[in-house]
N, C-alpha and C positions, 0 to 999 in steps of 0.2 A: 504494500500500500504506500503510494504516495502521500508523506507528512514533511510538512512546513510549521517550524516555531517563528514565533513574531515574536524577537526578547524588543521587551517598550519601557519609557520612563521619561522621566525629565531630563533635560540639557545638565550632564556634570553627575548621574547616578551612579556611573562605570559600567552600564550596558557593552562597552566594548571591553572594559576587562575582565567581565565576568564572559561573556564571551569566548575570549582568548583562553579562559581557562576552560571554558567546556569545550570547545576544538579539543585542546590537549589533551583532555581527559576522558574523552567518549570519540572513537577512530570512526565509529558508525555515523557523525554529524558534519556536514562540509557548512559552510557560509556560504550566501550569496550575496555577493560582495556587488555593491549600488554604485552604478555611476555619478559622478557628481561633476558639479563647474566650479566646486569652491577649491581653495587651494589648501593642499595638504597644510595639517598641523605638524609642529616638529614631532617627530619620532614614527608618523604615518609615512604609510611605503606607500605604494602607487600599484594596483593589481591584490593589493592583499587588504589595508583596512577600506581601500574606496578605489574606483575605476576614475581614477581624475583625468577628467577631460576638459579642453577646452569648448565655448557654447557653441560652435560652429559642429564640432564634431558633434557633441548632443544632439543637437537642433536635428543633424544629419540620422541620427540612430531613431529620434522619435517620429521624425518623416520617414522613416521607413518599416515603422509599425515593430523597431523590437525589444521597444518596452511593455509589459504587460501593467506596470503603473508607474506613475511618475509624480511628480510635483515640487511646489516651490517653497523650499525653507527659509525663512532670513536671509530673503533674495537670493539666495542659492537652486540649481534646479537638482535634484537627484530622481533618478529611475531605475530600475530593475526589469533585466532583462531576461524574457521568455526560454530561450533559446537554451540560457546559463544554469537556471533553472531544473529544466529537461533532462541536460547534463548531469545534474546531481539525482535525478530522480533515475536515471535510466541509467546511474550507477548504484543501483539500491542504498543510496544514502538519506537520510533524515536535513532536509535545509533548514540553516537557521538565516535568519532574516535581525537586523539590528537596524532598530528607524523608531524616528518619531510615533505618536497619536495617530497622527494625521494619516502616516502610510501604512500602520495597524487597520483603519476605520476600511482604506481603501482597499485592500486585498483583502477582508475578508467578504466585502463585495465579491471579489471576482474569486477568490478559492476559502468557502465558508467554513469548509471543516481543517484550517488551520488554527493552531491554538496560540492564543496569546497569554503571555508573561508578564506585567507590569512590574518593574523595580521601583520601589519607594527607596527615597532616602529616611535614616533613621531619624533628623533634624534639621527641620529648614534652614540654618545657623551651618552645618557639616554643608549643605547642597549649594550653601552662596559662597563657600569656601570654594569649596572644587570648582566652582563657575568662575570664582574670578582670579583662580592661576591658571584658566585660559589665555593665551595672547590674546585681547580683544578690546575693544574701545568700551568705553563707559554707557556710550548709545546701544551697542550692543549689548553688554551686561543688562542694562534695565530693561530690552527687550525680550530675552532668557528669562527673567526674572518675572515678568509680566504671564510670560507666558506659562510657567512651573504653576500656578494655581489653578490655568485651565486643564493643564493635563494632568494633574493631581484627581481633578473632581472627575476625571474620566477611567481611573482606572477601574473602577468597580464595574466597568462594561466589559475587561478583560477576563478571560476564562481564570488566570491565576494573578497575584500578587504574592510577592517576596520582597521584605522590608531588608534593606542592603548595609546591614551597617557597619558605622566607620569601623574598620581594621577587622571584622569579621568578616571577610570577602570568601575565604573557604566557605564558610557556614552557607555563604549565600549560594554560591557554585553548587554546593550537597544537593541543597531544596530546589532549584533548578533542573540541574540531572535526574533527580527525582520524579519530576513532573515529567519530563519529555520519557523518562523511561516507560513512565506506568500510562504517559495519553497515546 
Protein backbone atom coordinates (compact mmCIF):
# COMPACT_ATOMS: atom_id res chain seq x y z
CA UNK A 1 0.00 0.00 0.00
CA UNK A 2 0.91 3.39 -0.81
CA UNK A 3 1.45 5.61 2.49
CA UNK A 4 2.49 9.29 2.71
CA UNK A 5 3.37 11.13 6.25
CA UNK A 6 2.79 14.96 6.38
CA UNK A 7 5.37 15.78 9.43
CA UNK A 8 3.50 19.65 10.05
CA UNK A 9 4.07 22.45 12.68
CA UNK A 10 5.20 25.83 13.02
CA UNK A 11 8.19 27.81 11.44
CA UNK A 12 11.26 26.82 14.05
CA UNK A 13 9.41 23.37 15.63
CA UNK A 14 12.45 21.09 14.20
CA UNK A 15 10.18 19.40 11.64
CA UNK A 16 13.35 18.97 9.66
CA UNK A 17 15.40 17.54 12.57
CA UNK A 18 13.13 15.38 13.67
CA UNK A 19 12.81 14.37 10.29
CA UNK A 20 16.55 13.65 9.65
CA UNK A 21 16.26 11.45 12.48
CA UNK A 22 13.44 9.24 11.23
CA UNK A 23 15.26 8.81 7.77
CA UNK A 24 18.00 7.49 9.96
CA UNK A 25 16.31 5.42 11.91
CA UNK A 26 13.57 3.68 9.81
CA UNK A 27 15.43 2.52 6.16
CA UNK A 28 11.76 1.76 5.01
CA UNK A 29 10.91 5.85 4.86
CA UNK A 30 12.46 8.12 1.80
CA UNK A 31 11.54 12.07 1.98
CA UNK A 32 10.08 13.87 -0.62
CA UNK A 33 12.04 16.55 -0.95
CA UNK A 34 9.98 20.03 -2.38
CA UNK A 35 11.16 22.28 -4.68
CA UNK A 36 11.58 25.77 -3.67
CA UNK A 37 12.66 29.47 -5.02
CA UNK A 38 13.98 30.41 -1.80
CA UNK A 39 17.58 30.26 -1.10
CA UNK A 40 19.11 27.78 0.84
CA UNK A 41 19.71 28.30 4.64
CA UNK A 42 23.30 27.70 5.83
CA UNK A 43 23.89 24.01 6.57
CA UNK A 44 20.81 23.04 3.64
CA UNK A 45 22.27 21.09 0.75
CA UNK A 46 20.43 21.46 -2.55
CA UNK A 47 18.70 17.94 -3.62
CA UNK A 48 18.43 16.76 -0.04
CA UNK A 49 16.69 19.34 2.50
CA UNK A 50 14.93 21.27 -0.69
CA UNK A 51 15.17 21.01 -4.74
CA UNK A 52 16.40 24.91 -5.00
CA UNK A 53 15.47 26.35 -7.87
CA UNK A 54 15.44 29.35 -9.49
CA UNK A 55 11.60 30.98 -10.40
CA UNK A 56 12.02 30.46 -14.10
CA UNK A 57 12.91 26.99 -13.71
CA UNK A 58 9.63 26.59 -11.25
CA UNK A 59 7.56 28.41 -13.39
CA UNK A 60 8.96 25.88 -16.16
CA UNK A 61 8.05 22.52 -13.87
CA UNK A 62 4.55 23.95 -12.86
CA UNK A 63 3.68 24.66 -16.76
CA UNK A 64 4.36 21.47 -17.22
CA UNK A 65 1.99 19.88 -14.84
CA UNK A 66 4.74 18.11 -12.59
CA UNK A 67 3.67 19.34 -9.43
CA UNK A 68 0.87 17.48 -8.00
CA UNK A 69 0.72 20.72 -5.20
CA UNK A 70 2.27 23.69 -4.85
CA UNK A 71 2.02 27.04 -3.26
CA UNK A 72 3.30 30.21 -1.92
CA UNK A 73 5.08 30.79 1.50
CA UNK A 74 6.46 34.02 2.80
CA UNK A 75 6.79 34.86 -0.97
CA UNK A 76 8.54 31.93 -1.52
CA UNK A 77 6.82 29.20 -4.16
CA UNK A 78 7.41 25.47 -3.08
CA UNK A 79 5.83 22.33 -4.84
CA UNK A 80 6.11 18.76 -4.84
CA UNK A 81 6.50 16.66 -7.60
CA UNK A 82 4.37 13.67 -8.93
CA UNK A 83 6.74 11.90 -10.64
CA UNK A 84 9.38 11.88 -7.21
CA UNK A 85 6.75 10.73 -5.45
CA UNK A 86 5.89 7.56 -7.64
CA UNK A 87 9.45 6.80 -7.40
CA UNK A 88 9.26 6.38 -3.77
CA UNK A 89 6.15 4.46 -3.98
CA UNK A 90 7.16 2.03 -6.79
CA UNK A 91 10.13 1.56 -4.48
CA UNK A 92 7.97 0.04 -1.76
CA UNK A 93 8.87 2.89 0.57
CA UNK A 94 6.70 4.92 3.07
CA UNK A 95 7.08 9.02 1.86
CA UNK A 96 7.58 11.49 4.39
CA UNK A 97 6.52 14.89 3.30
CA UNK A 98 7.82 18.13 5.65
CA UNK A 99 5.80 21.53 4.97
CA UNK A 100 3.74 23.89 6.39
CA UNK A 101 -0.50 23.84 7.30
CA UNK A 102 -1.12 25.03 4.30
CA UNK A 103 0.53 22.05 2.09
CA UNK A 104 -0.92 19.53 4.83
CA UNK A 105 -4.76 21.15 4.02
CA UNK A 106 -3.74 20.63 0.21
CA UNK A 107 -2.64 17.17 -0.21
CA UNK A 108 -4.89 15.75 1.75
CA UNK A 109 -7.29 17.10 -0.84
CA UNK A 110 -5.62 15.23 -3.54
CA UNK A 111 -4.36 11.93 -1.42
CA UNK A 112 -6.84 11.77 1.73
CA UNK A 113 -5.63 8.78 3.23
CA UNK A 114 -2.28 10.40 4.00
CA UNK A 115 -1.60 10.81 7.75
CA UNK A 116 -0.71 13.92 9.37
CA UNK A 117 1.80 14.69 12.33
CA UNK A 118 1.53 18.13 13.93
CA UNK A 119 4.76 19.06 16.10
CA UNK A 120 3.91 21.50 18.93
CA UNK A 121 6.45 23.38 20.49
CA UNK A 122 6.67 22.80 24.33
CA UNK A 123 6.63 26.87 24.88
CA UNK A 124 5.88 29.69 22.97
CA UNK A 125 9.15 31.54 24.62
CA UNK A 126 11.44 27.99 23.32
CA UNK A 127 9.48 28.56 19.53
CA UNK A 128 10.47 32.53 19.21
CA UNK A 129 13.97 31.38 20.21
CA UNK A 130 14.50 28.91 17.43
CA UNK A 131 12.74 31.42 15.05
CA UNK A 132 14.82 34.15 15.76
CA UNK A 133 18.42 32.22 15.31
CA UNK A 134 17.20 32.12 11.87
CA UNK A 135 19.19 34.51 9.57
CA UNK A 136 16.18 36.70 8.96
CA UNK A 137 14.82 40.28 9.05
CA UNK A 138 12.79 41.44 11.98
CA UNK A 139 9.80 41.82 9.20
CA UNK A 140 10.12 38.50 8.65
CA UNK A 141 10.27 37.20 12.24
CA UNK A 142 6.90 39.13 13.19
CA UNK A 143 5.57 37.51 10.02
CA UNK A 144 6.45 33.71 11.47
CA UNK A 145 5.29 34.94 14.51
CA UNK A 146 1.81 36.05 13.25
CA UNK A 147 1.47 33.30 11.68
CA UNK A 148 2.49 30.31 14.65
CA UNK A 149 -1.09 31.04 16.28
CA UNK A 150 -2.90 30.30 13.05
CA UNK A 151 -1.33 27.04 12.72
CA UNK A 152 -1.28 26.22 16.27
CA UNK A 153 -5.20 26.55 16.27
CA UNK A 154 -5.15 24.05 13.24
CA UNK A 155 -3.50 21.27 14.59
CA UNK A 156 -6.34 19.49 16.05
CA UNK A 157 -7.50 18.98 12.23
CA UNK A 158 -4.26 16.66 12.14
CA UNK A 159 -4.68 12.98 12.45
CA UNK A 160 -1.69 13.01 15.38
CA UNK A 161 0.13 15.71 17.56
CA UNK A 162 3.48 15.22 19.37
CA UNK A 163 4.57 18.00 21.74
CA UNK A 164 8.49 18.45 20.61
CA UNK A 165 10.23 19.48 23.58
CA UNK A 166 13.38 21.48 24.10
CA UNK A 167 16.20 18.86 24.40
CA UNK A 168 13.98 15.92 24.37
CA UNK A 169 14.13 15.47 20.50
CA UNK A 170 14.66 11.50 20.93
CA UNK A 171 11.54 11.31 22.83
CA UNK A 172 9.92 13.04 20.06
CA UNK A 173 11.54 10.85 17.04
CA UNK A 174 10.07 7.44 19.50
CA UNK A 175 6.37 8.86 19.38
CA UNK A 176 6.79 9.71 15.75
CA UNK A 177 8.07 6.23 14.45
CA UNK A 178 5.57 5.01 16.57
CA UNK A 179 2.73 6.48 14.75
CA UNK A 180 3.89 5.87 11.15
CA UNK A 181 4.64 2.37 12.33
CA UNK A 182 1.33 1.35 13.63
CA UNK A 183 -0.85 3.83 10.76
Amino acid sequence: MNKLILLTGPSGVGKTTVALALLAAMPNLQRLVTYTTRAPRPNEKNDVDYHFVSAEKYQAKLDAGDFFEHAEVYGHLYGNCRQKLKQIWDNEKIALMVLDIQGVRTIEKIIPEAISIFLFPDTLENLKKRIRARPMSDEDFEKRLQKVEQELAEAENCDFQVINEEGKMDETVIKVKTIISRG
